[in-house]
C-alpha positions as CSV (number, residue, x, y, z in Angstrom):
1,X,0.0,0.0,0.0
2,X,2.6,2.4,0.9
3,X,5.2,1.0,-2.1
4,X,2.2,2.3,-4.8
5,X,1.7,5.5,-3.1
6,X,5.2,5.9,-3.2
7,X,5.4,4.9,-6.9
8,X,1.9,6.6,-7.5
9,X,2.8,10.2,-6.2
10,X,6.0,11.4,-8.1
11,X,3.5,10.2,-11.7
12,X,0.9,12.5,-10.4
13,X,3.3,15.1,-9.6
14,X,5.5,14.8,-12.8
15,X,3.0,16.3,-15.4
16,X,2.8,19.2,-13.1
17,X,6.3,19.9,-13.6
18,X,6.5,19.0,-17.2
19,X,3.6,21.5,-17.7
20,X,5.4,24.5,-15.6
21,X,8.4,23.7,-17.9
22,X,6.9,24.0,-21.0
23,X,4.9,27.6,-19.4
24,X,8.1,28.9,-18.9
25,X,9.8,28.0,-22.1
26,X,6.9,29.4,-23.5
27,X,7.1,32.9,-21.2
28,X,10.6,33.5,-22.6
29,X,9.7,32.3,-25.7
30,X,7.3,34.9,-26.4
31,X,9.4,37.7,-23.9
32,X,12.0,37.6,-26.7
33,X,9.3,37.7,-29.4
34,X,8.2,40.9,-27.8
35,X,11.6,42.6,-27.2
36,X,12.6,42.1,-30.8
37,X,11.0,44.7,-33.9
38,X,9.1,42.8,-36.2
39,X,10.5,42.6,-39.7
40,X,7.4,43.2,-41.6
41,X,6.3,46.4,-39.6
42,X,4.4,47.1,-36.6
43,X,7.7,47.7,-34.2
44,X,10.7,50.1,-35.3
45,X,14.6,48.3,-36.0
46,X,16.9,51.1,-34.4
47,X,19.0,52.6,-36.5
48,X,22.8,53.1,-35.7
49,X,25.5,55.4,-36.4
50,X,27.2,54.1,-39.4
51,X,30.4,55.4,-41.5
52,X,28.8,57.4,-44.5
53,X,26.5,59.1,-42.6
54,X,26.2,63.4,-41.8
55,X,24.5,65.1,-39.5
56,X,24.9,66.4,-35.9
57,X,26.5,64.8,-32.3
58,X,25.2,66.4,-29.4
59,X,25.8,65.7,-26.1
60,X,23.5,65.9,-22.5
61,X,23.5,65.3,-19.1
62,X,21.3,62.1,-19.1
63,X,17.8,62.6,-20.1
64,X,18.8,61.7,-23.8
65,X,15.1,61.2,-25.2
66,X,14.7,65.0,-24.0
67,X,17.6,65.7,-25.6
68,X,16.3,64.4,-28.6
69,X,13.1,65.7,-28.6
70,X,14.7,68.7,-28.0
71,X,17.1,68.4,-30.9
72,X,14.5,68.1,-33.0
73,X,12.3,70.9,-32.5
74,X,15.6,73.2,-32.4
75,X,16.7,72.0,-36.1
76,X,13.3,71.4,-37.5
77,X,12.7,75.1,-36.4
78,X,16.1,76.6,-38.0
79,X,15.9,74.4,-41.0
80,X,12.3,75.6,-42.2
81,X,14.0,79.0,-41.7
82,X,16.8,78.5,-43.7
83,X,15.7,76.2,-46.4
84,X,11.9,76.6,-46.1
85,X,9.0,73.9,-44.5
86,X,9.7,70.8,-45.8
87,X,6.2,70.7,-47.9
88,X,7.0,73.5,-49.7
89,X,10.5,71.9,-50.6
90,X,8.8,68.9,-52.0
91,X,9.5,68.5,-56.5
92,X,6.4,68.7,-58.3
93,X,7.5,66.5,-60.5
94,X,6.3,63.9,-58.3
95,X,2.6,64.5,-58.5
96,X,3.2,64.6,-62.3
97,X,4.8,61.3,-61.8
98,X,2.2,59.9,-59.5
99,X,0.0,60.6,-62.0
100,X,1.4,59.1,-65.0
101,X,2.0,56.1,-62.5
102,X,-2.0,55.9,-62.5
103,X,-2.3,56.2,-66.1
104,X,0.4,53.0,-66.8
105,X,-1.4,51.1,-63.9
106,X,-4.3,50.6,-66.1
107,X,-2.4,49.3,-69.1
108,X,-2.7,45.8,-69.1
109,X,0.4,45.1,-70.3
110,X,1.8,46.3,-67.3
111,X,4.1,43.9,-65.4
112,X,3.8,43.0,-61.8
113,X,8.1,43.5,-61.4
114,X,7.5,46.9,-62.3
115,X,4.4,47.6,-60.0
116,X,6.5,46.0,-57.4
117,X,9.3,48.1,-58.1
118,X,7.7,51.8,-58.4
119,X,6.0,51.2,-55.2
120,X,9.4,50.2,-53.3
121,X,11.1,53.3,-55.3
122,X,7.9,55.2,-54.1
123,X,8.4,54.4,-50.5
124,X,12.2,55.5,-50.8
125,X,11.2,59.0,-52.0
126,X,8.7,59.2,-48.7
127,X,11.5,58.4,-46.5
128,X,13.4,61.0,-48.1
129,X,11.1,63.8,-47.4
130,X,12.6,63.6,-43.5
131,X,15.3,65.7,-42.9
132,X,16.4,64.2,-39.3
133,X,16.6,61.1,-38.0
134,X,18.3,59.9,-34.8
135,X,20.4,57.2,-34.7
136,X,21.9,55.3,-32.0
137,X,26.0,56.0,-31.3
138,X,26.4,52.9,-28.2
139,X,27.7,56.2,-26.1
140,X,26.1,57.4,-23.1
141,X,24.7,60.9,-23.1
142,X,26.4,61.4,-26.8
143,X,23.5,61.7,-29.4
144,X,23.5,61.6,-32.9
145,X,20.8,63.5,-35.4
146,X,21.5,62.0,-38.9
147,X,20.6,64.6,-41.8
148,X,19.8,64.6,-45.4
149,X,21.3,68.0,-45.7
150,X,24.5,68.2,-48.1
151,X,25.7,70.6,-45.3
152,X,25.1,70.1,-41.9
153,X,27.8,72.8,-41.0
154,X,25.4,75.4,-42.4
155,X,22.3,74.8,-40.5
156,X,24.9,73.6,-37.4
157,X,26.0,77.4,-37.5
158,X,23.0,79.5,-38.5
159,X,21.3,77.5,-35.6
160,X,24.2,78.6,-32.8
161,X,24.9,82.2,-34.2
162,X,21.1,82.8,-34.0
163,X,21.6,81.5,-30.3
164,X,24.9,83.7,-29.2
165,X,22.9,86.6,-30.9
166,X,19.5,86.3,-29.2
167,X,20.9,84.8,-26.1
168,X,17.8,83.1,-25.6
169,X,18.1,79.2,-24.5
170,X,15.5,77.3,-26.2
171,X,16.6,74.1,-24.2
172,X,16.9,72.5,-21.2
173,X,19.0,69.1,-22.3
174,X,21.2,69.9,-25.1
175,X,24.8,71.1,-23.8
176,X,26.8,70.7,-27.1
177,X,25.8,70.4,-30.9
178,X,28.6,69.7,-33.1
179,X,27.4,69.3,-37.1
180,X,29.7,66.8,-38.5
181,X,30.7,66.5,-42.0
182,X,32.3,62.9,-42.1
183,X,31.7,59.3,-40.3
184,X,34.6,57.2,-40.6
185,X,35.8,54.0,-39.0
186,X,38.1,55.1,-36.0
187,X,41.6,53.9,-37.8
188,X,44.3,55.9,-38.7
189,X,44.2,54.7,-42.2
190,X,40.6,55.2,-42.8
191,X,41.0,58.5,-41.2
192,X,43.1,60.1,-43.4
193,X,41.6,58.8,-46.3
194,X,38.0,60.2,-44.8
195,X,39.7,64.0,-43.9
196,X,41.5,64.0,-47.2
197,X,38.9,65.2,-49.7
198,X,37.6,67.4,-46.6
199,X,40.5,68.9,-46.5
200,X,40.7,69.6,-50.1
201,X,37.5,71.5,-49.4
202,X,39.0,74.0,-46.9
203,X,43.4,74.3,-47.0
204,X,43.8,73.6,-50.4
205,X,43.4,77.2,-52.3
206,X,44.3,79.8,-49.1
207,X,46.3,79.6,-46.8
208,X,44.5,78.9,-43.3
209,X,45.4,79.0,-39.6
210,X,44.0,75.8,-38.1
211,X,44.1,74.0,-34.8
212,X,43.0,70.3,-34.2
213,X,40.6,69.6,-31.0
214,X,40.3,65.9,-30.2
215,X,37.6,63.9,-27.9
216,X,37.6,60.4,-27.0
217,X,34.4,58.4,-25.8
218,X,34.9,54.7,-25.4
219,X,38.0,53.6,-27.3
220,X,41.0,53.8,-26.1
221,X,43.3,52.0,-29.0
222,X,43.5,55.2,-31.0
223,X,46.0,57.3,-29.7
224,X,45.6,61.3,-29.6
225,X,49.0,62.4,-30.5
226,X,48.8,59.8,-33.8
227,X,45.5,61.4,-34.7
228,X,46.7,64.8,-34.6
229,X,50.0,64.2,-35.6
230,X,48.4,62.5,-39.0
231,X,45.7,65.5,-39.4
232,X,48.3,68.0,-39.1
233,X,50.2,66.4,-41.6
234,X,47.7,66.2,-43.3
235,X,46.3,70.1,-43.3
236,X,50.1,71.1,-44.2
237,X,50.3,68.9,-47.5
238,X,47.4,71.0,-48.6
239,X,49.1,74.0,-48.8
240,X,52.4,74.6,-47.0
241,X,51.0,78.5,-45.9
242,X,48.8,76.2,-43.8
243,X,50.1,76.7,-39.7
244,X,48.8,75.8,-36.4
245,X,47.1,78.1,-34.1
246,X,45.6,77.1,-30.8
247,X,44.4,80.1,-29.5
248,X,42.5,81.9,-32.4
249,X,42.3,79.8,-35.5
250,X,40.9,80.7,-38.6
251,X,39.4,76.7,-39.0
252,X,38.8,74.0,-36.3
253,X,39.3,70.1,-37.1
254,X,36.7,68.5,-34.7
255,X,37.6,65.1,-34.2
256,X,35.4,62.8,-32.2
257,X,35.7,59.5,-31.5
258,X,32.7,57.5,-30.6
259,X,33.5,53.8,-29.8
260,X,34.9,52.6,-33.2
261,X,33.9,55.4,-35.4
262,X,35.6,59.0,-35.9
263,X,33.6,61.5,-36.4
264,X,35.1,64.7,-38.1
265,X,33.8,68.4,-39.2
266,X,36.1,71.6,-40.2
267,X,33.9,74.8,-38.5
268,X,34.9,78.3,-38.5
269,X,34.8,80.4,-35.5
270,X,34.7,77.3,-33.0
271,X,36.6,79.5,-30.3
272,X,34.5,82.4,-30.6
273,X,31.2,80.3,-30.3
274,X,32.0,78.4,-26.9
275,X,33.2,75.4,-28.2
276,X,29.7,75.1,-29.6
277,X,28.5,74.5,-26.3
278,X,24.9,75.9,-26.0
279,X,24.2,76.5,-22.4
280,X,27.6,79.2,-22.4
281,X,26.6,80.3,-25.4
282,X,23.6,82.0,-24.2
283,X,24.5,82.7,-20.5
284,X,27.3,84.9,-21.8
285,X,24.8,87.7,-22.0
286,X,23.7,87.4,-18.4
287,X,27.0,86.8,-17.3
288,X,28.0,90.9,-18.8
289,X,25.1,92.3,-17.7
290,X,25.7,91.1,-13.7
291,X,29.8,92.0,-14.4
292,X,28.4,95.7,-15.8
């Protein structure tokens, strides 16, 4: 009697935990399910900062989503200043092509690779219409705004002359915002080859003053002195009437690195514009007024 209770209760007990096994599998299962962006829409795949891409680091004190949002409204605002509201930037040609589009859509002859095709090249031209998008850099409180602009320096400066000239702070998160010209993979040799055509772009007809400022963020096999030591070279083979200045020069060489990327940008009047740091930039005014 007791042998087939014995025998009796670890049967009864064993589906049990079979059954608690297979809820749990199941719970993780479907956690990671959750946690991971569909492929076919519905959830968002971040996006990351890549070598290729433009646009503008700026750094905070925590709160990055803030930042972000923050980032947004400040460039969005300065952009539809200088270039005009994105709507009224759109080519016309498009609703003429949209509408030709239509018009072939009814041929019959028309094959299902080329419906496939214009609607894939359609939603390319959509994603196109946004002139910001953030992407991820893997570096705390260090933000990246990716741009379709040709020239992020140009907004990047319009946006923090404005600023030193109104003195009026139109954020709370944002301490620095550096537009950057290049992403490149954080390697001497891809370096140089990145800042070469930049270069051509800036050192190559006049002679410039120019001084090199470097930051580092979570790498530490590049060294400083290389980087600078290569740059420098670099800015000199342009045009030997090309010299250093660390004080007051005419051009800055920004050089960020963020993990395994470099990040690099040639800015006039970095010195004069606080290191491009926002919150100085628009205290300086109440800063004279309490020294008058």
């Amino acid at each position: 009697m007791s042998t087939s209770a014995a025998t009796a209760e670890p049967s009864a007990k064993r589906p049990r935990m079979d059954g608690q096994k297979q809820r749990n599998k199941g719970d993780k299962r479907n956690y990671y399910a959750k946690s991971a962006a569909p492929a076919g829409g519905g959830g968002r795949r971040k996006a990351f900062l890549e070598p290729g891409q433009r646009g503008f680091m700026i750094t905070c004190n925590m709160r990055e989503r803030d930042c972000i949002r923050e980032s947004y409204m400040l460039l969005n605002e300065y952009a539809d200043e200088l270039y005009g509201k994105l709507e009224e930037t759109k080519p016309v040609e498009n609703q003429k092509a949209t509408e030709d589009n239509t018009e072939e859509d009814d041929g019959e002859a028309e094959d299902i690779s080329v419906l496939v095709q214009k609607q894939a090249e359609s939603v390319r031209q959509e994603k196109r219409q946004f002139r910001f998008e953030s992407v991820e850099t893997g570096a705390k409180n260090c933000c990246f705004i990716s741009t379709i602009l040709k020239d992020p320096k140009e907004l990047g400066l319009h946006i923090l002359r404005a600023l030193a000239e109104k003195k009026e702070l139109k954020s709370r998160f944002i301490l620095r915002m550096m537009p950057i010209e290049v992403v490149t993979r954080a390697n001497i040799k891809d370096i140089q080859n990145a800042a070469g055509p930049l270069f051509d772009r800036y050192f190559l007809k006049e002679p410039k003053t120019f001084s090199i400022v470097f930051n580092r963020r979570f790498n530490n096999a590049i060294q400083r002195d290389e980087v600078i030591d290569a740059l420098a070279k670099l800015v000199s083979s342009k045009n030997m009437g090309n010299k250093a200045n660390l004080k007051s020069p005419d051009l800055a060489v920004i050089v960020e690195i963020v993990k395994g990327l470099c990040l690099i940008s040639v800015v006039p009047d970095y010195f004069v514009l606080r290191k491009f740091n926002v919150v100085e930039l628009c205290a300086k005014k109440e800063q004279t007024e309490e020294t008058a």
